[in-house]
C-alpha positions, -999 to 999 in steps of 0.1 A, spaced: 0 0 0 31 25 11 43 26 -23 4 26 -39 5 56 -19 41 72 -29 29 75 -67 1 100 -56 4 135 -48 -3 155 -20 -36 166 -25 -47 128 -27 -24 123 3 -39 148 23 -73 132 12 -65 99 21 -45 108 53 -85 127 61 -101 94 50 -85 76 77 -49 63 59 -27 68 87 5 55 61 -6 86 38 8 111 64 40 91 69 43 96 30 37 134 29 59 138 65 86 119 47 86 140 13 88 174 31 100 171 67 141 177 56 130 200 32 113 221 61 138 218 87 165 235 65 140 260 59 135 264 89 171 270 103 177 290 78 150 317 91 150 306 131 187 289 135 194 259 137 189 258 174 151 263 172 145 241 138 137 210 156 112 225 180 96 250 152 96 216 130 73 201 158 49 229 161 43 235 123 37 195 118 12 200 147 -4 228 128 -4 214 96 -24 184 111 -49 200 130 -59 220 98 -59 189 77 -82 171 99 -103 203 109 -108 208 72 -94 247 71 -67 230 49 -84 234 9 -70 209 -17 -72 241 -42 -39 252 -22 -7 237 -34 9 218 -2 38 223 -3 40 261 -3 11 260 22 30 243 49 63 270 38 37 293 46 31 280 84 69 271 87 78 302 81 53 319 105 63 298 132 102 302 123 93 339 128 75 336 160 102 315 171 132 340 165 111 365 178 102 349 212 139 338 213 154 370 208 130 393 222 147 423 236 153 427 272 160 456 290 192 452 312 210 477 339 248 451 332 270 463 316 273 497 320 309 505 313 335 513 336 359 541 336 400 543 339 401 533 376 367 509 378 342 533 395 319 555 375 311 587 389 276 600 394 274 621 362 281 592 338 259 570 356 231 593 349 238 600 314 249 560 306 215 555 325 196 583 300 212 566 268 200 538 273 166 545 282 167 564 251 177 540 231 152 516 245 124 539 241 134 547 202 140 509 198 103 502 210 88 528 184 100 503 158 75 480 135 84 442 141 101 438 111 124 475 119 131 464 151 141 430 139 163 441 114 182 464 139 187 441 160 199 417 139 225 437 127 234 460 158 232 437 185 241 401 167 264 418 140 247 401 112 257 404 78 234 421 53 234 389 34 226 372 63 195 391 72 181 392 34 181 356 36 164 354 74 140 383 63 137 368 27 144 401 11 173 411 -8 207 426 2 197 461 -9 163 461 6 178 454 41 201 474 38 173 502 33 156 487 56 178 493 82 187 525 69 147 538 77 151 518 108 182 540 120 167 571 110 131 566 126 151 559 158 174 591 153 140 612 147 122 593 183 156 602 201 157 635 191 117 640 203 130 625 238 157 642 242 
């Protein structure tokens, strides 16, 4: 029956998998699940792929058997579709930003005076409060390449745009946060 099964496509797989053919799924988890996982690392790292893996496969089968998954929708870039959200979520949740009083730097002789802790202590808050004006996908994108020194290559590919878009991107991103700073301040 497996290879009965292997000759169809994954419409008819997802319609026999409804139907009741447990061995159907095993087919359609088989043709896509390495496929997905490098997709996945390639958006969330390849720390998260395995868990993100595990909650789109969990998604993808409660819509099949719910029926919110239509056969008019090609499979395969329907699942990209929820892998990717989930990636996204993913990274997001794992690098959400948190605010932090470490690592405010020291002067020549270790001890900062009163002065620089207050204006270290000002920055900061600035730059928190100008970070948090950001859209998701601004703040992302800063973040990416401020704080985990990304590559713009790297973050075209994680944000699926190209190199010259992120690099625009982050561009506006800087410059929206230069405008909120300068309001604060």
């Amino acid at each position: 029956m497996k290879k009965e099964l292997q000759q169809l496509n994954d419409a008819q797989l997802v319609q026999e998998y409804r139907n009741g053919t447990s061995e159907a799924w095993d087919v359609l988890f088989s043709r896509h699940h390495v496929k997905m996982t490098r997709y996945i690392a390639s958006i969330a790292g390849d720390d998260l792929a395995h868990d993100v893996m595990q909650d789109t496969w969990v998604v993808v089968i409660t819509a099949i058997l719910d029926g919110s998954y239509k056969e008019e929708q090609r499979f395969t870039k329907w699942i990209k579709g929820i892998a990717y959200r989930q990636a996204i979520k993913a990274w997001h949740e794992e690098h959400r930003f948190e605010y932090s009083d470490e690592g405010v730097p020291d002067n020549q002789d270790g001890a900062l005076n009163a002065e620089q802790c207050i204006i270290n202590k000002e920055s900061e808050t600035l730059l928190h409060q100008s970070l948090n004006r950001l859209v998701g996908s601004e703040r992302q994108i800063v973040i990416l390449r401020a704080w985990e020194e990304r590559s713009f290559y790297e973050i075209a590919v994680i944000m699926h745009v190209s190199t010259n878009t992120a690099r625009a991107l982050y561009s506006r991103a800087l410059n929206k946060m230069k405008k909120a700073v300068n309001r604060f301040h």
